[in-house]
N, CA, C and O atoms as a GROMACS GRO file, in nm:
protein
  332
    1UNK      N    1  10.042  14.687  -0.762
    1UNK     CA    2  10.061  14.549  -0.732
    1UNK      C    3   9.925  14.489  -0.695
    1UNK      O    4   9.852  14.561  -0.626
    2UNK      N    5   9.879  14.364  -0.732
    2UNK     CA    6   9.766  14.337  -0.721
    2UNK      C    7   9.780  14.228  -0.616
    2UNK      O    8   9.884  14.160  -0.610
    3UNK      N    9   9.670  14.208  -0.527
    3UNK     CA   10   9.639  14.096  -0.427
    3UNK      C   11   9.640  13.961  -0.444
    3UNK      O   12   9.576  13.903  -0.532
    4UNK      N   13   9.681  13.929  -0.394
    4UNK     CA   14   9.593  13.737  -0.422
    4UNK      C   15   9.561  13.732  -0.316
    4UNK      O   16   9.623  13.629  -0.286
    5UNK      N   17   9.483  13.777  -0.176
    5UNK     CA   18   9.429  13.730  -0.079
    5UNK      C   19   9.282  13.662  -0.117
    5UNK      O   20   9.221  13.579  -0.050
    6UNK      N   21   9.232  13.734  -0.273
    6UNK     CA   22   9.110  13.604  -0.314
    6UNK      C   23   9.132  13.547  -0.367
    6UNK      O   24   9.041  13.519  -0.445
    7UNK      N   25   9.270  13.464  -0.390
    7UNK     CA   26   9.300  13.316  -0.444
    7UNK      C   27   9.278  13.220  -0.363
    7UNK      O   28   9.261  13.104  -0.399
    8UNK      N   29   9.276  13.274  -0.205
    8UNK     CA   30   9.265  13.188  -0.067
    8UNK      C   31   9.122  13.131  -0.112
    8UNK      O   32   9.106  13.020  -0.161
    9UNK      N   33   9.006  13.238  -0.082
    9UNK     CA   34   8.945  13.210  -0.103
    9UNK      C   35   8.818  13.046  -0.086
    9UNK      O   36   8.737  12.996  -0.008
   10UNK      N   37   8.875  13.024  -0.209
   10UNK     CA   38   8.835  12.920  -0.260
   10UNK      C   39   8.882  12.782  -0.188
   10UNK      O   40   8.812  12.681  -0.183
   11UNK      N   41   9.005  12.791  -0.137
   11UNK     CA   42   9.069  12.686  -0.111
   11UNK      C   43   9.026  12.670   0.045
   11UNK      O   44   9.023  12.560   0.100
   12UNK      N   45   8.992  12.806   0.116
   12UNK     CA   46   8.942  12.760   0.234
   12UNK      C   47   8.831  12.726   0.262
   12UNK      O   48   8.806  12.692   0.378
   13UNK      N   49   8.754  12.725   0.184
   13UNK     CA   50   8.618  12.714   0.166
   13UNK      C   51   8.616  12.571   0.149
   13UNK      O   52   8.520  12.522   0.208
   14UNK      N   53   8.719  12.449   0.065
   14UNK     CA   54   8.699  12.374  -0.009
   14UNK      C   55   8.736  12.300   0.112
   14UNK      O   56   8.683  12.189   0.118
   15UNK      N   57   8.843  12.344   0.247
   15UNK     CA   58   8.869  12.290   0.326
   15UNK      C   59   8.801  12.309   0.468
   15UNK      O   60   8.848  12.218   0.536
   16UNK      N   61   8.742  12.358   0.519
   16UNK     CA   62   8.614  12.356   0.548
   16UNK      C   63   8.503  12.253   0.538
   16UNK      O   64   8.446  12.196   0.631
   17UNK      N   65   8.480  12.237   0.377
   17UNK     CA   66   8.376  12.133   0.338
   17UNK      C   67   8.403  12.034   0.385
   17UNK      O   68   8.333  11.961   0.455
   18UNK      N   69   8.548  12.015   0.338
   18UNK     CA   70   8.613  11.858   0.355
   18UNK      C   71   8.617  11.802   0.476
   18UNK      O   72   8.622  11.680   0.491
   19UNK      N   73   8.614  11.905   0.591
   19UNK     CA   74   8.666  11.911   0.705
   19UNK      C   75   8.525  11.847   0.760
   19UNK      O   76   8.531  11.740   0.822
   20UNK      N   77   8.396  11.912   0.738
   20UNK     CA   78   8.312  11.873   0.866
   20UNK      C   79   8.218  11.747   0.754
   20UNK      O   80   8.112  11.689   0.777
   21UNK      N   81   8.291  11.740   0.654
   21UNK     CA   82   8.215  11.642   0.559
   21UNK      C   83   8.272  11.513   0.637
   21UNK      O   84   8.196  11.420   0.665
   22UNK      N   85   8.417  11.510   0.675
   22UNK     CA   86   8.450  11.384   0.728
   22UNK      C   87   8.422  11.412   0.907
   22UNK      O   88   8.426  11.331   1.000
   23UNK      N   89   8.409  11.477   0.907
   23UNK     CA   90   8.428  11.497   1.102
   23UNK      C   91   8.245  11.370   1.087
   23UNK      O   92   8.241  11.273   1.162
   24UNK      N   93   8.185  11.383   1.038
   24UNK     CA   94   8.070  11.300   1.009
   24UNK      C   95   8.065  11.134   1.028
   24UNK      O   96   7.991  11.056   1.087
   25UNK      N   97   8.183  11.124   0.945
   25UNK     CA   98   8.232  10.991   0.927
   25UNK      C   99   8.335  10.937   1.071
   25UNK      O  100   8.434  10.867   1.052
   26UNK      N  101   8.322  10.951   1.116
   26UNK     CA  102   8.391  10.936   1.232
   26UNK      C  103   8.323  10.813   1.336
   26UNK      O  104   8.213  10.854   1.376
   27UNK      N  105   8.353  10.685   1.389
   27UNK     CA  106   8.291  10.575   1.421
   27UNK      C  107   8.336  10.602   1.570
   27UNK      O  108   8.273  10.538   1.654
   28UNK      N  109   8.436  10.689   1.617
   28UNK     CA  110   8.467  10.630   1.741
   28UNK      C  111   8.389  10.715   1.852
   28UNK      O  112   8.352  10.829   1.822
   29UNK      N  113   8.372  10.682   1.935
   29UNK     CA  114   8.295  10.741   2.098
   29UNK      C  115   8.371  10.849   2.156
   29UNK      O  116   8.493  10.843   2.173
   30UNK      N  117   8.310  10.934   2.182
   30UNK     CA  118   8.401  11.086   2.248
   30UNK      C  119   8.399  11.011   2.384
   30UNK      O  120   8.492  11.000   2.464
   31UNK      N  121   8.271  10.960   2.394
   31UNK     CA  122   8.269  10.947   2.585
   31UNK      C  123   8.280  10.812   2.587
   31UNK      O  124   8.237  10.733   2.504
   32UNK      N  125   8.345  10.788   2.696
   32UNK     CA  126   8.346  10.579   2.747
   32UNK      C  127   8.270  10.585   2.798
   32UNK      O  128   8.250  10.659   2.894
   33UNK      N  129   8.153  10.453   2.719
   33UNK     CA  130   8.019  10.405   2.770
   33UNK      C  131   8.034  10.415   2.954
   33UNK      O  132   8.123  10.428   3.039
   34UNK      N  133   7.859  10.398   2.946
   34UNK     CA  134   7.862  10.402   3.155
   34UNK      C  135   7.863  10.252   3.158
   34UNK      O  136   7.790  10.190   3.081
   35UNK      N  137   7.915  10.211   3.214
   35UNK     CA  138   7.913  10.092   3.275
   35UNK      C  139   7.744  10.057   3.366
   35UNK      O  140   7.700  10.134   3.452
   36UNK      N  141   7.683   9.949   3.330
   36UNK     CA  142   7.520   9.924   3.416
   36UNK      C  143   7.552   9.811   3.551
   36UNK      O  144   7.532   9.693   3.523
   37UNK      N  145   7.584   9.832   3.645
   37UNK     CA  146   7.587   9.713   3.719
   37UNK      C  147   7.448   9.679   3.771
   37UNK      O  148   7.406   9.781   3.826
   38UNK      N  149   7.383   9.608   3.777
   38UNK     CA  150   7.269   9.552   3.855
   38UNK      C  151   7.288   9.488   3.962
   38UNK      O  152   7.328   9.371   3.958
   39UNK      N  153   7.272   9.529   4.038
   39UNK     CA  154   7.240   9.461   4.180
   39UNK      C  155   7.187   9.335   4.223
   39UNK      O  156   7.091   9.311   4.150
   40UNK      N  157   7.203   9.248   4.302
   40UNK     CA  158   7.209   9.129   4.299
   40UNK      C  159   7.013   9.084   4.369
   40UNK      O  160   6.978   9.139   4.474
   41UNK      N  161   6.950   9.023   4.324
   41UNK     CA  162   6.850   8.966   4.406
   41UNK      C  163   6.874   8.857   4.483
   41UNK      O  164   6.949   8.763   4.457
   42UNK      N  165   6.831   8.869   4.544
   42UNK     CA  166   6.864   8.766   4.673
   42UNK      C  167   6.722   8.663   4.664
   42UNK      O  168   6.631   8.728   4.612
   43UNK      N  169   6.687   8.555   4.691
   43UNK     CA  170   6.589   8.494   4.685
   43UNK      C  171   6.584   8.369   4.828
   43UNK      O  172   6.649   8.271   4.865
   44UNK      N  173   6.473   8.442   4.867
   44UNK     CA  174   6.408   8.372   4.965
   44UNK      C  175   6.345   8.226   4.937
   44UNK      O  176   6.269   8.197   4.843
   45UNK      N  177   6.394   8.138   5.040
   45UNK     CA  178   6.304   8.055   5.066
   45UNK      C  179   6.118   8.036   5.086
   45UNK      O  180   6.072   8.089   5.187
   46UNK      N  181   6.052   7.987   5.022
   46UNK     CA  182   5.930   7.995   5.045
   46UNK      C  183   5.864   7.948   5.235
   46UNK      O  184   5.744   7.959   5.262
   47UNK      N  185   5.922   7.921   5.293
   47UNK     CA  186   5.917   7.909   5.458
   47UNK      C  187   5.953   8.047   5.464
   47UNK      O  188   5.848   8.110   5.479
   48UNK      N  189   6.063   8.134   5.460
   48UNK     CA  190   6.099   8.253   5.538
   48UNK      C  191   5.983   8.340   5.471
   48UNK      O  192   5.926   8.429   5.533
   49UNK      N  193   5.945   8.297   5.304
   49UNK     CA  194   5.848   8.433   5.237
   49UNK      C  195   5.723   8.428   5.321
   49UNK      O  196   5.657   8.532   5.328
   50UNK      N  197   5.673   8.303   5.397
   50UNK     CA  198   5.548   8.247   5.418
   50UNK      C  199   5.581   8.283   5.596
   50UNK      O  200   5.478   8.255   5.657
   51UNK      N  201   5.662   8.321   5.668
   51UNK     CA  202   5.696   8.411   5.768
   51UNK      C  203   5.660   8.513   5.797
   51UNK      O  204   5.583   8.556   5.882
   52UNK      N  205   5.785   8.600   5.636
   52UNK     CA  206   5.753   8.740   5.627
   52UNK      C  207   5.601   8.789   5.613
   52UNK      O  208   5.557   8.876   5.688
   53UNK      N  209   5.522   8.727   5.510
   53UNK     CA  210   5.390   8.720   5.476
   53UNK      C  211   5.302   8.766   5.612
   53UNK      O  212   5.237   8.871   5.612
   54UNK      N  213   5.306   8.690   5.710
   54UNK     CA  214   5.262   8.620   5.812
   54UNK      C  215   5.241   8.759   5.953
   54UNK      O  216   5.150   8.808   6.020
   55UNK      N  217   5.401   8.773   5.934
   55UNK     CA  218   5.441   8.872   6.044
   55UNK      C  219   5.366   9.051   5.958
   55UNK      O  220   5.301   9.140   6.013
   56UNK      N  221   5.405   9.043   5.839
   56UNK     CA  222   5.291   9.205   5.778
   56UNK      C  223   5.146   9.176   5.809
   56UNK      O  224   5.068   9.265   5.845
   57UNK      N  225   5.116   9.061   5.795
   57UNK     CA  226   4.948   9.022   5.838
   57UNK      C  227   4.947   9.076   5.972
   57UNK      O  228   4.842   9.131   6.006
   58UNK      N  229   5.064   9.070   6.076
   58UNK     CA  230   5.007   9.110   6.210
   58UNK      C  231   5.029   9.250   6.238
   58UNK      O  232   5.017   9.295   6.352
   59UNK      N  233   5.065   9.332   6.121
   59UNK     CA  234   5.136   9.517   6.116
   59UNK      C  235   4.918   9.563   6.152
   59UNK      O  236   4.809   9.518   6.117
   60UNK      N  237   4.963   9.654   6.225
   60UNK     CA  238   4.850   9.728   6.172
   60UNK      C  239   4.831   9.816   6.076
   60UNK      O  240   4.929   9.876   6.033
   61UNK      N  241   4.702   9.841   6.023
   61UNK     CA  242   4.656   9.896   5.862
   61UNK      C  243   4.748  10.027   5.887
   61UNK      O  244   4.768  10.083   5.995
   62UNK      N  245   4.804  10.062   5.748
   62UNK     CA  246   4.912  10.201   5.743
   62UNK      C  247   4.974  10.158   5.771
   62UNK      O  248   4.998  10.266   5.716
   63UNK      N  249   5.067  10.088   5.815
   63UNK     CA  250   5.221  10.110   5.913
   63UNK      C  251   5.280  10.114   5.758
   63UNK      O  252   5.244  10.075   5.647
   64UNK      N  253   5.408  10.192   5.822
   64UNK     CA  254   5.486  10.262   5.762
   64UNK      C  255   5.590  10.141   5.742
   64UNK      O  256   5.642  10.185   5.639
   65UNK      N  257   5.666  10.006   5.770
   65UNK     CA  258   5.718   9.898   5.720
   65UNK      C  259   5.644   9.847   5.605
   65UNK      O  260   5.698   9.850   5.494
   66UNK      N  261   5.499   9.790   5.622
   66UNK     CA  262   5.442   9.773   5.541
   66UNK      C  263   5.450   9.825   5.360
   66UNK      O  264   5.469   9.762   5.256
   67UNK      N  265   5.424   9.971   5.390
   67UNK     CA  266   5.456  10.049   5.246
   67UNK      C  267   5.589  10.076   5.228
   67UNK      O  268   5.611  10.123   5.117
   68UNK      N  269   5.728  10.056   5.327
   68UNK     CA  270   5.851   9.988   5.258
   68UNK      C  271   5.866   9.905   5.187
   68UNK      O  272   5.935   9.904   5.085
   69UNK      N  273   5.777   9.789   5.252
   69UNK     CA  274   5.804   9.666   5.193
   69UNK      C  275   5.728   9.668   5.033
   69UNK      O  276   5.770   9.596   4.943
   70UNK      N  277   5.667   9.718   5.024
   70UNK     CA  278   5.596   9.764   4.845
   70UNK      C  279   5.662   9.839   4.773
   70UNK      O  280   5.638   9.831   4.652
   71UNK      N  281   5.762   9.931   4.816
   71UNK     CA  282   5.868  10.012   4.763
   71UNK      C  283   5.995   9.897   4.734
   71UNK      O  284   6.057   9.914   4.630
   72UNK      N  285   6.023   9.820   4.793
   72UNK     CA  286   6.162   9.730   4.814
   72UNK      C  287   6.078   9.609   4.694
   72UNK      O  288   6.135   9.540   4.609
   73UNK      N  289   5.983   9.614   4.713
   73UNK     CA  290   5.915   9.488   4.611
   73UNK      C  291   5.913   9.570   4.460
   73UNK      O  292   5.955   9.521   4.355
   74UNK      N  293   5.867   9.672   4.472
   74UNK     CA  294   5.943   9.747   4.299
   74UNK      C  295   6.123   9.753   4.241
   74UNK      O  296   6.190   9.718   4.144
   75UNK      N  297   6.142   9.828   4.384
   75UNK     CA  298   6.305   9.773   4.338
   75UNK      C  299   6.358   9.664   4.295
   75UNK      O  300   6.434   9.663   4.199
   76UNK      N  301   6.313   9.525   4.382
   76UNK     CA  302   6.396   9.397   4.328
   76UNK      C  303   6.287   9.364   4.185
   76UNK      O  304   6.311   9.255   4.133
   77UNK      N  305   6.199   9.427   4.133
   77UNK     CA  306   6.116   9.401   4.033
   77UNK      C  307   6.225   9.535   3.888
   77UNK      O  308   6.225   9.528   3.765
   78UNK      N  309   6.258   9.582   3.930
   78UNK     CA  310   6.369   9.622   3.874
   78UNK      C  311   6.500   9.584   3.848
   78UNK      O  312   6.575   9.598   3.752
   79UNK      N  313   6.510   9.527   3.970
   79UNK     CA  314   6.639   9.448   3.957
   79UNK      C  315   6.600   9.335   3.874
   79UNK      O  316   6.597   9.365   3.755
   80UNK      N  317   6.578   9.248   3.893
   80UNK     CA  318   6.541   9.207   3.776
   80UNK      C  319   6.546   9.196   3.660
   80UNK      O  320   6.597   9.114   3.583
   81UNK      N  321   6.471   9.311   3.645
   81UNK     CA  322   6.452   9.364   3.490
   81UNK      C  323   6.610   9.403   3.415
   81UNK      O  324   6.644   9.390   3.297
   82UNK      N  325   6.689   9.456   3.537
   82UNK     CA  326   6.800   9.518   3.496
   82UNK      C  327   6.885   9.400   3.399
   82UNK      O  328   6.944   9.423   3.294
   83UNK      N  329   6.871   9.256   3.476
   83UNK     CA  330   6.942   9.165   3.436
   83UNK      C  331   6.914   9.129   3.314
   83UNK      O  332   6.977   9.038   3.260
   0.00000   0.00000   0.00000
């Protein structure tokens, strides 16, 4: 009695092809996008900026508020950008 287990063969092979030929074609997203929220800037009055200004003029050299305030001035320069 003879086999046909290599008649398969061919046909699985052909399905296979077919298989990752379309898995290709495929438009939809596995993952749901991230959502970007940006954070809100807040904007000062030029009296309170001309305050703030005023009161770092009286920090002494180094203080450690000071180089916050240059860190917090990149962030909302990001924020920003985010928008």
């Amino acid at each position: 009695m003879m086999s046909n287990a290599g008649c398969w063969k061919p046909q699985l092979a052909a399905l296979a092809i077919a298989t990752s030929l379309l898995s290709g074609c495929a438009t939809a997203i596995s993952e749901p996008p991230i959502a970007t929220v940006c954070p809100p800037v807040v904007e000062y009055s030029h009296e309170f900026q001309a305050r703030a200004a005023e009161e770092l003029r009286m920090l002494p050299d180094g203080s450690a508020v000071a180089e916050m305030l240059i860190d917090y001035a990149v962030m909302r320069d990001q924020a920003r950008a985010c928008r």
